[in-house]
C-alpha positions as CSV (number, residue, x, y, z in Angstrom):
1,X,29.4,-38.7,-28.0
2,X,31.7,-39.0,-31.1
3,X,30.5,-40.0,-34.4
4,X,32.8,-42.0,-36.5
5,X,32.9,-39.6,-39.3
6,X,34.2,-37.3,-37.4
7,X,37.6,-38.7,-36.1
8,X,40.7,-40.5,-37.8
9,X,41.7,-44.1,-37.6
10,X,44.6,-42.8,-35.3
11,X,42.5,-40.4,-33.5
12,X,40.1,-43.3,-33.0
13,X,43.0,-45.5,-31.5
14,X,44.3,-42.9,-29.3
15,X,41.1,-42.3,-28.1
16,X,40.9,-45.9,-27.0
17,X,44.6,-46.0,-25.6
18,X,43.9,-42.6,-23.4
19,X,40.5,-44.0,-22.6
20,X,38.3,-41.3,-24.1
21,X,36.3,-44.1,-26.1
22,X,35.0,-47.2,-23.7
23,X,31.5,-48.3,-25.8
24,X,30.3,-47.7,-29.5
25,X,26.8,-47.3,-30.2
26,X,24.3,-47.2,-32.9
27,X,22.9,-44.1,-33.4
28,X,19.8,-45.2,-35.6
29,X,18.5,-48.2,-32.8
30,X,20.1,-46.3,-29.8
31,X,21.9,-49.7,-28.7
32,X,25.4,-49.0,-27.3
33,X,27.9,-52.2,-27.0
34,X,31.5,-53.2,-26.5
35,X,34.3,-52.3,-28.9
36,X,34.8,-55.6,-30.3
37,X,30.9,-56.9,-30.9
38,X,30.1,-58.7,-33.7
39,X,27.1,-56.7,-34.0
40,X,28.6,-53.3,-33.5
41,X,31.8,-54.2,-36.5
42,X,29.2,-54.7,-39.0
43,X,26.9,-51.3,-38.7
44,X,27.2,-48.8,-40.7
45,X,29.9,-46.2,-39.9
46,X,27.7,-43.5,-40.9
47,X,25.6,-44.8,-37.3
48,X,28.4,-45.3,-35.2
49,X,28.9,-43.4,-32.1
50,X,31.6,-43.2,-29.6
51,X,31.2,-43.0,-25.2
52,X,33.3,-42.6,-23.2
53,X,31.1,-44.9,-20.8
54,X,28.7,-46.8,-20.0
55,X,26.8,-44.2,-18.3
56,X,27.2,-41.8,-20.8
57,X,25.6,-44.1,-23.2
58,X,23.0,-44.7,-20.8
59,X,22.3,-41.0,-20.3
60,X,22.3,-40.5,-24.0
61,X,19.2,-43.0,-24.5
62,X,20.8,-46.5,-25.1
63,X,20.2,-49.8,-24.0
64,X,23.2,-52.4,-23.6
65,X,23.9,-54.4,-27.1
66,X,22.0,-58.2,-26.8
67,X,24.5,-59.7,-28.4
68,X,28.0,-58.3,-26.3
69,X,26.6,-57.6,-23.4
70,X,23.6,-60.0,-22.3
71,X,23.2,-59.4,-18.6
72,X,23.3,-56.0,-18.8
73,X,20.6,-56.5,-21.5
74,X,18.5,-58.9,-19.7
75,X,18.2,-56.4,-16.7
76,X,17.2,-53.5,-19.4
77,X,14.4,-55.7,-20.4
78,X,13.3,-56.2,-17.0
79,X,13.5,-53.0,-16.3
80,X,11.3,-52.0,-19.2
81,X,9.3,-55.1,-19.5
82,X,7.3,-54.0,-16.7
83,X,6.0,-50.8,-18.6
84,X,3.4,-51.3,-20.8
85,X,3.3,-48.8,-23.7
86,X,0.0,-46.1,-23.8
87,X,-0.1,-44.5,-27.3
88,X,-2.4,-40.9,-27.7
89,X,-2.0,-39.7,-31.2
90,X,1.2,-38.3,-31.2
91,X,2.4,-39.2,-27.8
92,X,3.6,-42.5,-26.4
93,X,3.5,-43.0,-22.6
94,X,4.9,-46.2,-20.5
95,X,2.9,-47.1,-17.5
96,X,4.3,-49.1,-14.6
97,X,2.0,-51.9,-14.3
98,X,2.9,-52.2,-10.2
99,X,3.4,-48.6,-9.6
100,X,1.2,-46.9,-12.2
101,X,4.1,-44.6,-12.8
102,X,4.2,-43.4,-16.5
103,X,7.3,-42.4,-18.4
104,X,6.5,-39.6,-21.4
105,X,8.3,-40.9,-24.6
106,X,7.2,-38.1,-26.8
């Protein structure tokens, strides 16, 4: 993960051209999206983040961007919708409503 701060316009662009940068996110709502989303242009650059993939994003904690990238959204959502949140003072738990699986959030 690169933050924007921390690189050059022609870093930044080199990056892109030696594909070292594939997705920005949004460090703040931990939502990761293509390079040219509407969305994504007009965040803050002080929460913009670099991957070098998908996955990497992913594996960082963020869901695909609603906006550039709606099917890989929609199956987030899915995938999450089936959780329903448990909160215990200063711990949030998901529970699988099928499985009963639970995911510790905190």
């Amino acid at each position: 993960m690169i933050n924007h701060n921390d690189i050059s316009s022609g870093m930044f662009f080199a990056k892109i051209k030696n594909k070292q940068i594939a997705v920005a996110g949004n460090k703040k709502l931990k939502i990761y999206g293509t390079l040219n989303c509407t969305s994504g242009k007009r965040m803050k650059e002080e929460n913009r983040v670099f991957f070098f993939s998908e996955e990497e994003a992913r594996k960082s904690g963020y869901r695909p961007c609603g906006n550039c990238m709606k099917i890989k959204y929609n199956d987030w959502k899915r995938s999450v919708s089936n959780f329903t949140p448990l909160v215990f003072r200063d711990k949030i738990q998901l529970k699988n409503r099928d499985s009963h699986q639970q995911l510790n959030l905190r």
